[in-house]
VMD Tcl script that draws the C-alpha trace (Angstrom):
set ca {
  {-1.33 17.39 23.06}
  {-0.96 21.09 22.87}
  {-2.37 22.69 19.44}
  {1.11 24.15 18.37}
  {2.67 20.28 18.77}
  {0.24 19.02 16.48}
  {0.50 21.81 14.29}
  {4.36 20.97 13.56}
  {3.16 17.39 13.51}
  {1.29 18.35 10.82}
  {3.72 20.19 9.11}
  {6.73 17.91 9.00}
  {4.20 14.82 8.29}
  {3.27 17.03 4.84}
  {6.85 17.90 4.62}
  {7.71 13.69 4.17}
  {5.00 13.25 2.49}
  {5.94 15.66 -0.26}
  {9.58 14.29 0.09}
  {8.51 10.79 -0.71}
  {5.77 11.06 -2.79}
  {7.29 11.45 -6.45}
  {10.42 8.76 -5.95}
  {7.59 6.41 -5.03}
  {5.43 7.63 -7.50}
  {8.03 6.66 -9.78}
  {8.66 3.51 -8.84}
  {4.66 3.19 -8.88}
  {4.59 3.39 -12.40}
  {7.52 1.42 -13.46}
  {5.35 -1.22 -11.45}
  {2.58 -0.86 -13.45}
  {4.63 -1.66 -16.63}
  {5.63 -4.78 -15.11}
  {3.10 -6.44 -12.97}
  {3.12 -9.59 -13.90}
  {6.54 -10.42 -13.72}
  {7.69 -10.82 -10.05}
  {11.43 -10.98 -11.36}
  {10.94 -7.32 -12.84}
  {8.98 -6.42 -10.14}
  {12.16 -6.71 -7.66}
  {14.23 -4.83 -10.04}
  {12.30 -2.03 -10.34}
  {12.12 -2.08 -6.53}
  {15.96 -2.80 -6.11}
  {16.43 -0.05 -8.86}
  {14.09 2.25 -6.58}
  {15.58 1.47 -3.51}
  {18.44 3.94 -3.23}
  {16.43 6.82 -4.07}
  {13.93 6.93 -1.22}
  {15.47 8.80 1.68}
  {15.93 6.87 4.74}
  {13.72 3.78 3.67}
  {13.76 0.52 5.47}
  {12.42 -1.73 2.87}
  {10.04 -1.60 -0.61}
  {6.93 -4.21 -1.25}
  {4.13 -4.41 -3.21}
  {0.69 -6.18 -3.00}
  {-2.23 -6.64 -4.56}
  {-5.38 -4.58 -3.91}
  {-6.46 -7.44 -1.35}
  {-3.14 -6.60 0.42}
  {-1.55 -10.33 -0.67}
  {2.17 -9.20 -0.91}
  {3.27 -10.42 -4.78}
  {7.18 -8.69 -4.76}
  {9.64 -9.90 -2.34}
  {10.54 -7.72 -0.25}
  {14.03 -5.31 -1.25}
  {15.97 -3.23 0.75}
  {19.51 -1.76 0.55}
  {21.12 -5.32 1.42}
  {18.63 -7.04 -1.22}
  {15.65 -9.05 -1.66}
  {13.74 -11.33 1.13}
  {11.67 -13.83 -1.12}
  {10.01 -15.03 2.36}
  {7.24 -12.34 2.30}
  {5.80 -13.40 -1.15}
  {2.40 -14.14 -0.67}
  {1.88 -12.31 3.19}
  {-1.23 -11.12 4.13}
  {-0.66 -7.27 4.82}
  {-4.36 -6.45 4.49}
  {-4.80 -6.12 8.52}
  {-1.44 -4.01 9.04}
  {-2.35 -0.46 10.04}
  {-1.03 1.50 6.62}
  {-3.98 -0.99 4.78}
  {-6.69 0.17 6.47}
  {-6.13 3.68 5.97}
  {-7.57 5.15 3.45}
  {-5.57 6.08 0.74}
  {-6.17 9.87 -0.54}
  {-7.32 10.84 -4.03}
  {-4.28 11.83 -5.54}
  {-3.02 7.88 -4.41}
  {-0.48 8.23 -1.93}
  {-0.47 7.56 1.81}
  {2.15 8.33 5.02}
  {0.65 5.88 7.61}
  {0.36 6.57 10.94}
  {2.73 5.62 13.63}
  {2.56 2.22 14.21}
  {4.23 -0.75 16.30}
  {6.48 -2.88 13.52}
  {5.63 -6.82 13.79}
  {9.41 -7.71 12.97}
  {11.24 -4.69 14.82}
  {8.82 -4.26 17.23}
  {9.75 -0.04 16.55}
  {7.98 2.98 15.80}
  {7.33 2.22 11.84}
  {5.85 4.47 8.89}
  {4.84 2.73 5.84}
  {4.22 5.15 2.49}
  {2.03 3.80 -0.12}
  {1.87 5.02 -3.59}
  {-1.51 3.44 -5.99}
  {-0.41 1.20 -8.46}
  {-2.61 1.87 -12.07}
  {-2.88 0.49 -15.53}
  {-5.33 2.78 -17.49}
  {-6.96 3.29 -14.68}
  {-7.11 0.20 -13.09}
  {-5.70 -0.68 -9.59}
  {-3.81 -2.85 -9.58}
  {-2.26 -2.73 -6.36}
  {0.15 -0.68 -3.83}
  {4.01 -0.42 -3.64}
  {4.89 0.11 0.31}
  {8.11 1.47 1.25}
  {8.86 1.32 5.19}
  {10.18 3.23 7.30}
  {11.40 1.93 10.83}
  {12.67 4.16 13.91}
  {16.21 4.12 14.66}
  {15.48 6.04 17.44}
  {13.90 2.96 20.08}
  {16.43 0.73 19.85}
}
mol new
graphics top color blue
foreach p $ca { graphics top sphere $p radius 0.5 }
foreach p [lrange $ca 0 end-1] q [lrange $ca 1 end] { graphics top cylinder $p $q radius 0.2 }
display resetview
């Protein structure tokens, strides 16, 4: 790959990055508030949903990746996924920068079997982790 394709790689990866980071952030910390309550964790993702720009569906999980929300998307919650084992999908064994956000790589979805992005914002309580909302993003592109 040619240096000036990876340099607007670069780019628009920092530009969705920047676009995502604070709704997620948001929805991060209303989390945090709530964590033990899977009920209230939905409806601060439900309540979150609408405000992430083109986003396929919301999660969180503990640090050990064990998803503990269902997971929410524009058409509503999928109680299935409560208690899935993210830790080997790609966007969990990145590491997740210092200021607590991450834009995965590309990666093959295990459901759509499409491109995929997955953002993930730090969950903390006074400093504690205490886990990771996801938000997905799937191609609509490779149908």
């Amino acid at each position: 790959m040619d240096s000036t394709l990876k340099g607007t790689i670069h780019r628009q990866r920092e530009a969705i990055a920047r676009t995502l980071h604070e709704p997620i952030a948001q929805i991060a910390g209303a989390c945090a508030a709530v964590w033990s309550d899977r009920a209230q964790l939905n409806e601060v993702l439900m309540a979150g949903c609408g405000h992430i720009p083109s986003c396929g569906a919301l999660f969180v999980v503990d640090p050990a990746g064990r998803q503990i929300s269902d997971t929410v998307s524009a058409t509503g919650a999928e109680s299935a996924d409560v208690g899935r084992d993210r830790s080997t999908r790609p966007y969990m064994r990145e590491a997740v920068p210092a200021w607590g956000f991450l834009l995965s790589d590309a990666y093959v979805g295990l459901v759509s079997h499409r491109p995929s992005l997955t953002a993930l914002h730090v969950v903390r309580r006074d400093w504690e982790l205490l886990g990771y909302v996801g938000a997905t993003f799937i191609s609509k592109i490779c149908r």
